[in-house]
N, C-alpha and C positions, 0 to 999 in steps of 0.2 A: 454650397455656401458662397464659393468664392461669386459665380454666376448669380446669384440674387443680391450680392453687394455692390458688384460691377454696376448691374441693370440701374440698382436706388443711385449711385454718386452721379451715373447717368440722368438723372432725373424722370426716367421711362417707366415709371411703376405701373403706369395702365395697361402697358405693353398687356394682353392675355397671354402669350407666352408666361411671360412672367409672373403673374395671377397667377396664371394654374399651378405652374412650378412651386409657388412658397405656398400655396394651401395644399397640395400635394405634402410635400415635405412637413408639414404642420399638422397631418391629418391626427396624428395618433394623439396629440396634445392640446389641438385646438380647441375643444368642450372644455375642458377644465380649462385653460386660459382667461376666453372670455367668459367662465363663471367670475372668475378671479380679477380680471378686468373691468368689469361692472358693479366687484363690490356683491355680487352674488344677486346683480338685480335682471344679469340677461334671463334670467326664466320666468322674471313676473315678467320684464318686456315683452317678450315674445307671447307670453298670454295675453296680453294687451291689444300685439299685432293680430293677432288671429281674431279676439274680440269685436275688434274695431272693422272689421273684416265686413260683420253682420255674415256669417256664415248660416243658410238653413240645410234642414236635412234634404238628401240626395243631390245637393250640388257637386258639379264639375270645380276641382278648386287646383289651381297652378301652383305649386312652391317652387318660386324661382329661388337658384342662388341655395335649393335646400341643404348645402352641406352635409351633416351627417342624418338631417329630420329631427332635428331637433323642436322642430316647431308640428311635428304632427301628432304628438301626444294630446295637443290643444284643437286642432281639426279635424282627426277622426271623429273624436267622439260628438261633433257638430256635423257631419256629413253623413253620419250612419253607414250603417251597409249598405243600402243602395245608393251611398254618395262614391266619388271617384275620387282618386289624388294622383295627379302627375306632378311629382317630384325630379328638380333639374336641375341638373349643376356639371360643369368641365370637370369638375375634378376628378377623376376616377380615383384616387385615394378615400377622397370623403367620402364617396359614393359606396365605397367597399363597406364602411359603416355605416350608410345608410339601409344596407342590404342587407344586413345581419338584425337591423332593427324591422327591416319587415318584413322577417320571418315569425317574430312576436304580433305581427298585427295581421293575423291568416284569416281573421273573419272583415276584412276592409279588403275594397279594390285599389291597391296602389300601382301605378305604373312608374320605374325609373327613369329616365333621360339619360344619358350622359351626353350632352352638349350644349353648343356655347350658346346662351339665351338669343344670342343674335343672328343665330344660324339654326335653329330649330323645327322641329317635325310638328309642331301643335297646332291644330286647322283653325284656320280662321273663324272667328266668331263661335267659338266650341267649349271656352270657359264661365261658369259667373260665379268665379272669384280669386284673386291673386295675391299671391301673400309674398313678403322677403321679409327676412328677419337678419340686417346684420351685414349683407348682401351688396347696399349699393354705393359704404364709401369707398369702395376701388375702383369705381365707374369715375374717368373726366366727364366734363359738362359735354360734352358732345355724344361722349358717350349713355349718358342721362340723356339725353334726347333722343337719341335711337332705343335706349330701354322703354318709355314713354311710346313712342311711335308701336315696339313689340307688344307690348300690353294691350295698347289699344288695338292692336288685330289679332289678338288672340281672345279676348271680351267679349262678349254679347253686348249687344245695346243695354244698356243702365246693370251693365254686371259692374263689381265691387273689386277695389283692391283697396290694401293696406302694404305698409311697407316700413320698415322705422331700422336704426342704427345708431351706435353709439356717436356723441359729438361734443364739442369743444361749447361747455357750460358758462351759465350767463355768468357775469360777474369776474371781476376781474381776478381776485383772490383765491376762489375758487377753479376758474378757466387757469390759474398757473399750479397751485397744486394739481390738480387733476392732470395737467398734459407732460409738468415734471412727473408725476408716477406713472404714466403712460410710456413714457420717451425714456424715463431712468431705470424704475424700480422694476417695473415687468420684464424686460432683458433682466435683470439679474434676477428676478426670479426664476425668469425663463433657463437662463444658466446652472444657476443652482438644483432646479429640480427636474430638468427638463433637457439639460447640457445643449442647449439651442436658444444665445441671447440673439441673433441676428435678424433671425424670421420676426418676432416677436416685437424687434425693434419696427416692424413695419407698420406694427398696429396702430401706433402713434403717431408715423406720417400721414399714411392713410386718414387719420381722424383729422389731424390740423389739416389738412387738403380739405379734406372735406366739411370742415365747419359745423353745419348744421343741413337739415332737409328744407331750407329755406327756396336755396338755388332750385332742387329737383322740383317743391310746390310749383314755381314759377311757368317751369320748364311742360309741366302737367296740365297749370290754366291754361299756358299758349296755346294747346295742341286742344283746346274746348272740353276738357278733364273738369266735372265739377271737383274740389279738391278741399281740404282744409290740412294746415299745419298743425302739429302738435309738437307740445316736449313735456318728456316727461322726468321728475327730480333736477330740478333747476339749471335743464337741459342739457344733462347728462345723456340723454337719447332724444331726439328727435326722429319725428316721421310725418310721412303723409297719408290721409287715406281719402277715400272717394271713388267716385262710380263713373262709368262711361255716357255720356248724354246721347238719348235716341236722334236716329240722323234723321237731319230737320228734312 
């Protein structure tokens, strides 16, 4: 605790040390959070992200950032059994539950990861299709641009990604309720039923840092990413999706 408060006064939240550490520490309590964080809408989002994916049957599909797989209820059954899923994420706590979940999914081929998206084992041009759910407001802009860079060598020519996360809504009235219950009410949820307001309090800088997936669209055209922005409930989440363009 005292090490993940030091890091935020510090202002080094992007630190991966640091990442890992508070989703580590968060593992056991983090699904139900961000149910509760969202107002109960992270699981239509996340069907959304997968949707918007265009996933067919027996595709190669990446879940970056998969935390516990919470988004592969939505991809299996769009990949079939002769589809694949490499599932990846630092955290080995999340990952501990991610493992327990795919021991229920014994008729799919999933593979685990545990490493950092930036340092990874996945061969180039060997996916067509990338998903995050949730994933990429703890990435700074630079670091969005080296995620950007991993995706697209990880892609096939015109393979698919989707990506989306919760963010700081249009509207001014709305954009202050919603980041007071972000920044107040969820630590003291988190306290009360969870005896951990601190971590919790992160989810809230993390989102005003990160605004919306406006910056990361940007960062995606740059790099010749066909791309489009989306939000969805009056930009309570934000994402992007879009395909890789075949090299000219």
């Amino acid at each position: 605790m005292e090490e993940i408060h030091s890091v935020h006064m510090n202002k080094d939240i992007y630190n991966p040390d640091f990442v890992r550490t508070l989703f580590n520490s968060m593992s056991k309590t983090y699904e139900r959070m961000n149910y509760i964080t969202s107002f109960g809408f992270s699981e239509r989002w996340r069907r959304i992200c997968v949707k918007e994916a265009q996933i067919n049957p027996g595709d190669h599909v990446a879940d970056l950032m998969t935390g516990m797989g919470e988004c592969w209820k939505t991809i299996l059954p769009r990949i079939g059994q002769n589809g694949t899923l490499t599932a990846l994420d630092f955290s080995s706590e999340m990952l501990s539950h991610a493992e327990k979940r795919k021991l229920t999914c014994i008729n799919f081929k999933i593979e685990i990861l545990c490493e950092d998206v930036f340092k990874n084992t996945i061969p180039d041009s060997s996916i067509d299709c990338v998903v995050s759910g949730f994933g990429i407001k703890t990435f700074s802009e630079k670091q969005l641009a080296n995620l950007a860079l991993e995706i697209n060598r990880i892609l096939k020519p015109n393979g698919r990604f989707s990506l989306i996360d919760v963010s700081v809504p249009d509207g001014k009235v709305l954009s202050v309720l919603y980041m007071f219950y972000l920044k107040n009410i969820i630590p003291i949820l988190g306290k009360l039923f969870l005896g951990n307001p601190e971590n919790y309090k992160m989810l809230g800088v993390y989102t005003e840092e990160f605004r919306n997936a406006q910056q990361c669209h940007a960062i995606f055209e740059k790099l010749g990413f066909e791309s489009k922005f989306t939000k969805k409930f009056f930009g309570c989440a934000s994402g992007i999706t879009g395909k890789k363009k075949l090299a000219s």
